[in-house]
C-alpha positions in Angstrom: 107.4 93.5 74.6 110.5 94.8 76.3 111.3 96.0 79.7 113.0 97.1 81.9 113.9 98.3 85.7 115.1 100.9 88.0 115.4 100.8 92.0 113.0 102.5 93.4 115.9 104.0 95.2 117.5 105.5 92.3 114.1 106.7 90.7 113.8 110.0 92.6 110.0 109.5 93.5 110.4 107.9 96.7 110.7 109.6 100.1 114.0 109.5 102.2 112.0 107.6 104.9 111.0 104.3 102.5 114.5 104.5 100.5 116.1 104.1 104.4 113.6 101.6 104.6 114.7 99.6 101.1 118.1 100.0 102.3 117.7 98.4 105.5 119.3 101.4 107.8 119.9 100.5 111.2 118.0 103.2 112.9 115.0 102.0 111.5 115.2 98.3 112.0 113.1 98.5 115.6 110.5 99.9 113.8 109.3 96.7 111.3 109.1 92.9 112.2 111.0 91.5 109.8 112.6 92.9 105.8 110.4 91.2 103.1 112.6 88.5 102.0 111.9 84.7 100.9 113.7 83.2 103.6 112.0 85.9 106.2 108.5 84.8 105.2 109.3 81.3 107.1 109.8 83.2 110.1 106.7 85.6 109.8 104.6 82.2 109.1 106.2 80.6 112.3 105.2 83.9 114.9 101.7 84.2 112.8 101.0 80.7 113.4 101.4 80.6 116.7 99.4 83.9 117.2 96.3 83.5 115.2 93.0 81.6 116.8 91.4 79.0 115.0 88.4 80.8 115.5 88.9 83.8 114.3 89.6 81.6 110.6 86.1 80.0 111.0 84.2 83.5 112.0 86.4 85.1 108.8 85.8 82.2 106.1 81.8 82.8 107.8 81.6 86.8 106.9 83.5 86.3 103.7 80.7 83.8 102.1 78.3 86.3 103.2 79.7 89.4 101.7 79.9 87.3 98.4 76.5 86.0 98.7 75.1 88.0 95.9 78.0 88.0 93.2 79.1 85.5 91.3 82.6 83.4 92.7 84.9 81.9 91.0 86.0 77.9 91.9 89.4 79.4 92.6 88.1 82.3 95.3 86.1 79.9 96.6 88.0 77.6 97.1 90.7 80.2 98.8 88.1 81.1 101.1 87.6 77.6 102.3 91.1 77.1 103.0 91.1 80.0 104.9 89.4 77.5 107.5 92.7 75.8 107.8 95.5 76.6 110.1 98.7 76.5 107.1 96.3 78.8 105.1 97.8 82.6 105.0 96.9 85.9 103.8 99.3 88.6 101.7 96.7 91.7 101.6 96.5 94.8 99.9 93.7 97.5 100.9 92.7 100.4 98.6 90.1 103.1 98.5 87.5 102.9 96.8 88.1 104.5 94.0 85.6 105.3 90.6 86.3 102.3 88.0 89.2 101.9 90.4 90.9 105.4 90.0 94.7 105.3 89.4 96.7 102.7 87.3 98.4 101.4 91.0 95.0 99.9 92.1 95.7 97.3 89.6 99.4 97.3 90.7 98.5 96.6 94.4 96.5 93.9 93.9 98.9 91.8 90.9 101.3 92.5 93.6 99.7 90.6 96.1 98.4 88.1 93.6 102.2 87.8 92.4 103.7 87.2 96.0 101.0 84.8 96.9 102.3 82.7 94.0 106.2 82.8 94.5 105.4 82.0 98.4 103.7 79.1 97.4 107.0 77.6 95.5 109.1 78.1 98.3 107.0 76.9 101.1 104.7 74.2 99.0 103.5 72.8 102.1 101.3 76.2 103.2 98.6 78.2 101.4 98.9 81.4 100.6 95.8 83.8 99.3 95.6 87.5 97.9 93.1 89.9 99.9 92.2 93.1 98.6 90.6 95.4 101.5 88.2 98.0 100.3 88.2 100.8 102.8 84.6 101.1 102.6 84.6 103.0 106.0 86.4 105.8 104.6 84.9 109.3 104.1 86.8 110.9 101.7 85.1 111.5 98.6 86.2 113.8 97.3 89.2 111.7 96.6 88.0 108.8 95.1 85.0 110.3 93.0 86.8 110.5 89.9 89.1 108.8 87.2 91.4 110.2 83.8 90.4 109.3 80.7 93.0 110.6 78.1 93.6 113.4 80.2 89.8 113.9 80.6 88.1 113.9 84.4 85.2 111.9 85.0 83.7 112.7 87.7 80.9 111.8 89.9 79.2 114.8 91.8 77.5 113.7 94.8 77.1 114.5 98.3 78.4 112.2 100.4 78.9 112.8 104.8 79.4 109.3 106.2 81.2 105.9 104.7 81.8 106.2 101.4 81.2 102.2 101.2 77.1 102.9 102.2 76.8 105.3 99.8 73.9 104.4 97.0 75.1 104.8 93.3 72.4 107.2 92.3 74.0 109.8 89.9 75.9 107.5 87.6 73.9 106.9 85.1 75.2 110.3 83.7 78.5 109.7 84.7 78.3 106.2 82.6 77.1 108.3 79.4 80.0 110.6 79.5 82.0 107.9 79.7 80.9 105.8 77.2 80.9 108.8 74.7 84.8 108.8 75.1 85.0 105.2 74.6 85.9 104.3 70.9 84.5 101.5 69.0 85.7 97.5 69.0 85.2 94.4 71.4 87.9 96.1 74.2 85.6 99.7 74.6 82.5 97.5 74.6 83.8 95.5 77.3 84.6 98.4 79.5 81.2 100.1 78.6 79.8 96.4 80.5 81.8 96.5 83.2 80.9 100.4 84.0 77.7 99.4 83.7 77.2 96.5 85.4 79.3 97.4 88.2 77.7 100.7 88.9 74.3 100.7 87.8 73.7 97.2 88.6 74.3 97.6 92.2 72.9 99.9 95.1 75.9 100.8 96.7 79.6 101.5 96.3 81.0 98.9 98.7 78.9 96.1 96.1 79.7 98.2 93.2 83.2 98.1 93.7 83.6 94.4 94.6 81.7 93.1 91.8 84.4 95.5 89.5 87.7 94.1 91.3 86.2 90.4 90.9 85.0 90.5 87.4 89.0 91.8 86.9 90.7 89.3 89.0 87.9 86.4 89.7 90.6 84.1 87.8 93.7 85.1 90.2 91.5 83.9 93.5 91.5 87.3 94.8 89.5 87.6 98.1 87.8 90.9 98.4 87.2 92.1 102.2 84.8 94.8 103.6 85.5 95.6 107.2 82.2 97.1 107.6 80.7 93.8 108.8 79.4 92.9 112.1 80.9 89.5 113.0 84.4 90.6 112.3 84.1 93.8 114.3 82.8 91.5 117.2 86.3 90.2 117.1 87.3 94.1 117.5 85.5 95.4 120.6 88.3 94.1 123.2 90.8 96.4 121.2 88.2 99.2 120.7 87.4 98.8 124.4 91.2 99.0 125.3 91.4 102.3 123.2 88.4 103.6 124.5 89.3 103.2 128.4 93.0 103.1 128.2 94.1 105.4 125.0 96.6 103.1 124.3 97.7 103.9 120.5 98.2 107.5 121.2 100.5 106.3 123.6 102.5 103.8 122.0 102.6 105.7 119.0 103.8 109.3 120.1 106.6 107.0 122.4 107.6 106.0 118.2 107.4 109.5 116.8 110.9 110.5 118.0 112.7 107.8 116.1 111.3 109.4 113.3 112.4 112.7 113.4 114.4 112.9 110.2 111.7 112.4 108.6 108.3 113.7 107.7 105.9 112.2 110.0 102.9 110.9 108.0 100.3 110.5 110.6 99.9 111.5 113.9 97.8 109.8 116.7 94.8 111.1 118.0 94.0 110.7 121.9 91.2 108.2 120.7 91.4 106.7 117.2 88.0 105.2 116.5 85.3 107.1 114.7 81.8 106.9 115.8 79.5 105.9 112.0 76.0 105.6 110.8 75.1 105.9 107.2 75.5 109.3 106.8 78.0 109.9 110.0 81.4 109.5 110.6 83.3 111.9 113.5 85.7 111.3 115.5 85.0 110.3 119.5 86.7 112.8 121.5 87.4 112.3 125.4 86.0 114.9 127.4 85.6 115.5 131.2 85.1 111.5 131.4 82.6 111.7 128.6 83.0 110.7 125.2 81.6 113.1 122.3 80.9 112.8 119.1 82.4 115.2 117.3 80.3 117.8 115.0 77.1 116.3 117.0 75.1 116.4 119.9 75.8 112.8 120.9 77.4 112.1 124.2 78.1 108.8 126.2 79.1 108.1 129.7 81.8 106.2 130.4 79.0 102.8 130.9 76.8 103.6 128.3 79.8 103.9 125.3 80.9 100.3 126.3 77.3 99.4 126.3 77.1 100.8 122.6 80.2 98.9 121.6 79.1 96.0 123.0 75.4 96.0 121.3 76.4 97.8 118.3 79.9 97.1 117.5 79.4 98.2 113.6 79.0 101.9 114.6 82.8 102.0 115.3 85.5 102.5 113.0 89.1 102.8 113.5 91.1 105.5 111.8 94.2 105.0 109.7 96.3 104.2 113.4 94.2 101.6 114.2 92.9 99.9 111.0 96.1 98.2 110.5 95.2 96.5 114.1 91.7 95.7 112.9 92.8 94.1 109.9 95.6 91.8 111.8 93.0 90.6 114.1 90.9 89.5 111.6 93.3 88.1 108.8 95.9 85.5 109.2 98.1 87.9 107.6 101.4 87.6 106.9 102.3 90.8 104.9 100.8 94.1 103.7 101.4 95.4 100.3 101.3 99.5 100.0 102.8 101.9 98.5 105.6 104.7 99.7 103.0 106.6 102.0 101.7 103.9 103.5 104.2 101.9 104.9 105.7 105.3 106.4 102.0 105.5 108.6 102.8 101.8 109.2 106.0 102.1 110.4 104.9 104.3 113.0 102.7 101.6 114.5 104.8 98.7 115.7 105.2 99.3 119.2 100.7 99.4 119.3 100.8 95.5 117.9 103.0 94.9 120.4 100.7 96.5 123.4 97.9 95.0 121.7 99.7 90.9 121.7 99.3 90.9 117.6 101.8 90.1 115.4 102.8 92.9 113.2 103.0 92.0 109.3 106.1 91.8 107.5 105.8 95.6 105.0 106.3 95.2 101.3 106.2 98.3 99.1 103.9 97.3 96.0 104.8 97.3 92.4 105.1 100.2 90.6 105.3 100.8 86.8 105.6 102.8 83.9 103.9 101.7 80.7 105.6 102.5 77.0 103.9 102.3 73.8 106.3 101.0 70.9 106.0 104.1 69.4 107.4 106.1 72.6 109.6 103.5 72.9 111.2 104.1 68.9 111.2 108.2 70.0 113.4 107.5 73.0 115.7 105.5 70.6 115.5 108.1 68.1 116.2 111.0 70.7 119.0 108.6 72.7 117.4 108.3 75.6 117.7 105.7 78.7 114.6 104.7 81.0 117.1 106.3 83.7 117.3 109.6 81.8 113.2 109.9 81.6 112.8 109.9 85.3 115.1 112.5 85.9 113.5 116.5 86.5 112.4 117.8 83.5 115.5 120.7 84.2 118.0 118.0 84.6 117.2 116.0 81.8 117.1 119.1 79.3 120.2 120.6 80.8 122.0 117.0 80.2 121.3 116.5 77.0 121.9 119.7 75.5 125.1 119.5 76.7 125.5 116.4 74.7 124.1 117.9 71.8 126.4 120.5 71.9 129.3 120.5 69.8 132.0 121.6 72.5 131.7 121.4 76.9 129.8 123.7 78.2 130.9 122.8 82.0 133.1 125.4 83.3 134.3 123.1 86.1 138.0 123.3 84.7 138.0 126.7 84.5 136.4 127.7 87.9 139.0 125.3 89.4 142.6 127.0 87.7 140.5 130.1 88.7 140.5 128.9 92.6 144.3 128.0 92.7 145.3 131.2 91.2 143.4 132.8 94.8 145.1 130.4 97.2 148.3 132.1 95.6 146.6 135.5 96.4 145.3 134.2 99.9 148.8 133.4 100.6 150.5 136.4 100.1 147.9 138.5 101.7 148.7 136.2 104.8 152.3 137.7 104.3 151.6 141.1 104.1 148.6 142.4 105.1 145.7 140.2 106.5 142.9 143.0 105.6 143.3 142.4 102.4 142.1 138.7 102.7 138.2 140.2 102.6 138.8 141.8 99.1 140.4 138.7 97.6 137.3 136.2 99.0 135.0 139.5 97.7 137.0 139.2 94.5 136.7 135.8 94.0 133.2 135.2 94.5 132.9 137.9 91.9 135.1 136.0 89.3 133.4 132.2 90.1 130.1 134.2 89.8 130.5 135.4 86.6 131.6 132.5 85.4 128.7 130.3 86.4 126.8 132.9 84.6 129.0 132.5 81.6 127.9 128.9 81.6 124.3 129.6 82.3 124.3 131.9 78.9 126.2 129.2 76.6 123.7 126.3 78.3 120.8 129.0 77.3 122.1 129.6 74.0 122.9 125.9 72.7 119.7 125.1 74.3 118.3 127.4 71.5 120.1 125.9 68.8 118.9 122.2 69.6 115.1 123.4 70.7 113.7 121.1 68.4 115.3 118.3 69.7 114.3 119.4 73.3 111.1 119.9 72.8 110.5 116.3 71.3 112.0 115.2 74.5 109.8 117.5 77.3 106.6 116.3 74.8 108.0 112.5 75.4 108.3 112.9 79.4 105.3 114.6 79.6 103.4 112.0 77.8 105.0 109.2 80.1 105.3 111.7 83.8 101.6 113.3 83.0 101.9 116.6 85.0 105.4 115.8 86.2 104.3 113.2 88.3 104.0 109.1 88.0 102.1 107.7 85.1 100.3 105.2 88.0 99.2 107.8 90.2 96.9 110.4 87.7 96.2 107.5 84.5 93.1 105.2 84.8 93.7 101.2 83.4 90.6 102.0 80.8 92.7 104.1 78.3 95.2 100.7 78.1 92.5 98.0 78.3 91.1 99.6 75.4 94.1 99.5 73.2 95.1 95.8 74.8 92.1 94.1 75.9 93.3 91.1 77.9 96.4 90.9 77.2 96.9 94.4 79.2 96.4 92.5 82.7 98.3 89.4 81.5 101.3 91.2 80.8 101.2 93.2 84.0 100.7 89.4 85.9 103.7 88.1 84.0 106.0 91.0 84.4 106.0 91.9 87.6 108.5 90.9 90.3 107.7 92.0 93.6 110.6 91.3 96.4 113.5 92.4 93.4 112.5 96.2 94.7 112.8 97.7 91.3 110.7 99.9 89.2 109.4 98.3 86.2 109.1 99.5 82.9 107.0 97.9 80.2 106.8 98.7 76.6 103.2 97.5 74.7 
């Protein structure tokens, strides 16, 4: 099984912000804690240490064998959650929506990458634990985004209403959404195991928050992996000082616009509201909006004083959720975290956020950008061989890549470049002597030799068009081979479900994925099967 790798810098699907950011450039270096590195992590576990109370572990390890009390744990997540009790005991966390039979291929990638890290910090600092978290953002209310998976380039989808957190949200409905997929399923041990899983995950269990758990521990049971729902009332106890500081003092929108500038060369991925907590209930979630010294929830006819929404917060802490500024807080209060593991878009929202921990006294984790892959069959493997491709040539734009190698399937250059430069001297030589005579003319000789450069560019473009004719056969085998591997021009991870694979693989799918993957070399794997 051969692979292979290419920076994420050099892979063309990253934005400027997190290549700056992989790079290490100097204008962004007040804006993160510390660069993921080895040596770096003995500094994060120093600060982290020394900023985490002892009884915040106890109230944590508490919630967690509470939330697991109906599902069956592992000796080795138990036991992680134990340790979690002791002050040299760590988290690296992940968090991910909660997605249908876990949505896109990176799910899986996220959490091996945290699994991964946990391991490799472990050999270089022997004398602390280290556990993998996965956080299910069972508060969010996006549905519509999460409500579906591909399954060889079919949708399955689960239609449902759905107002407040998805995480509360009973599993009626997919019982028909389990047919359809078992239908596409083919035969063999692998299909039948998936068929199980679907099953018993969804139509075992009354909710989607349960539902989802019980699916990311029957994958990863074996790896430890500690599965946290933030929707619990003991560990938003341990909120309601910072909830109470954003309620009275707004302190987030603040510290988070001051943070905006520096980011100006970029596209902004978030921006701050005035207050950044939602107000929930099963089938609520809106946004608390300040108004006139009264705080409204918005889309309702709910209103609180000043008195009575820190009485509310105080008695029913559960009923407030922070948004995607303030999560990130939420989560460091509650983990002894070290580092988060997400992908491109969300470690540009966290590096917006920095300057907040630091209001708020909490150490701000050390930002790793997770693990992403693309997976090769032999068989596309042999065409890219056949076709004399590189990995490096199969990320490029479709335009590029077609343009490139015709031109080195054609017989003779078809690049002007030679000729557009003799063309250029012979107009300095004209630009000169219209210097010496008469200076109007210099207008007719540029106006001239735009004309000339113009025509031939479109020379070129009409020999490119008409070798590309010659060799379409060839080309064609190439666009079908990207689009197979870049479904819809975009990443294999972020439209392909882990179903289509574990059915061919079984096993041996997730093993591969466990062994493979090297999280602080910042590269972009490639895996032939």
């Amino acid at each position: 099984m051969p692979n292979d790798c290419i920076t994420y810098q050099n892979s063309g699907y990253f934005s400027k912000l997190i290549v700056d950011y992989l790079d290490q450039k100097a204008e962004l270096k007040t804006l993160y804690n510390r660069f993921p590195t080895v040596e770096n992590f003995g500094l994060q576990i120093e600060e982290k240490s020394e900023n985490f109370p002892i009884k915040n572990r106890e109230i944590l390890a508490k919630a967690l064998l509470n939330q697991y009390q109906n599902f069956e744990v592992s000796e080795t997540t138990s036991n992680n959650i134990e340790l979690l009790k002791s002050s040299n005991t760590y988290t690296i966390t992940t968090g991910h929506q909660l997605n249908l039979f876990t949505g896109p291929l990176y799910f899986l990638y996220k959490i091996i990458s945290v699994i991964n890290l946990t391991k490799e910090l472990k050999t270089a600092y022997p004398e602390h634990n280290f556990v993998p978290v996965y956080w299910m953002a069972t508060e969010d209310h996006d549905f519509d985004e999460i409500n579906f998976f591909n399954f060889k380039g079919k949708k399955i989808q689960w239609k449902k209403d759905s107002k407040g957190p998805v995480g509360r949200l009973n599993t009626s409905g997919l019982e028909e959404v389990f047919e359809q997929f078992s239908t596409e399923l083919g035969l063999g041990n692998n299909a039948n195991y998936l068929r199980e899983l679907f099953k018993n995950s969804y139509l075992e269990h009354d909710n989607l928050t349960d539902a989802t758990r019980y699916l990311a521990n029957e994958l990863f049971k074996n790896e430890g992996l500690i599965i946290i729902d933030g929707d619990d009332l003991e560990l938003k106890k341990l909120f309601v000082p910072y909830a109470k500081n954003e309620l009275l003092e707004q302190t987030s929108f603040k510290k988070v616009n001051e943070t905006l500038p520096l980011l100006k060369e970029y596209n902004v991925q978030v921006n701050p509201r005035e207050i950044n907590l939602f107000y929930i209930q099963d089938n609520l979630r809106e946004r608390i909006i300040l108004e006139n010294g009264n705080y409204k929830i918005n889309n309702t006819q709910l209103s609180f004083s000043e008195s009575e929404i820190l009485t509310e917060l105080e008695n029913n802490p559960k009923n407030f959720s922070p948004n995607v500024i303030l999560r990130p807080l939420y989560q460091e209060v509650i983990l002894p975290n070290l580092c988060y593991i997400g992908g491109g878009g969300e470690l540009a929202y966290w590096l917006e956020l920095k300057s907040n921990f630091e209001a708020n006294n909490i150490t701000f984790p050390i930002l790793l950008l997770r693990n992403s892959v693309l997976i090769a069959t032999k068989k596309q493997h042999k065409k890219m061989e056949n076709l004399g491709l590189k990995w490096t040539d199969v990320f490029q734009k479709q335009k590029d890549l077609i343009n490139k190698k015709t031109k080195e399937f054609s017989n003779f250059t078809i690049d002007f470049s030679e000729q557009k430069t003799f063309l250029k001297n012979q107009f300095e030589a004209l630009y000169t002597i219209a210097n010496q005579t008469d200076k109007s003319f210099l207008g007719a000789v540029k106006a001239q030799e735009v004309k000339q450069l113009k025509g031939l560019e479109n020379l070129e473009k009409k020999l490119l068009k008409a070798e590309k004719r010659i060799h379409t056969e060839k080309l064609e085998r190439i666009k079908e081979l990207q689009n197979s591997l870049f479904p819809n021009g975009s990443l294999q991870e972020r439209t392909a479900n882990f179903s289509p694979f574990y059915e061919s693989y079984g096993d041996e799918f997730i093993a591969v994925l466990l062994k493979e993957l090297k999280l602080l070399e910042n590269e972009f794997t490639v895996i032939s099967l």
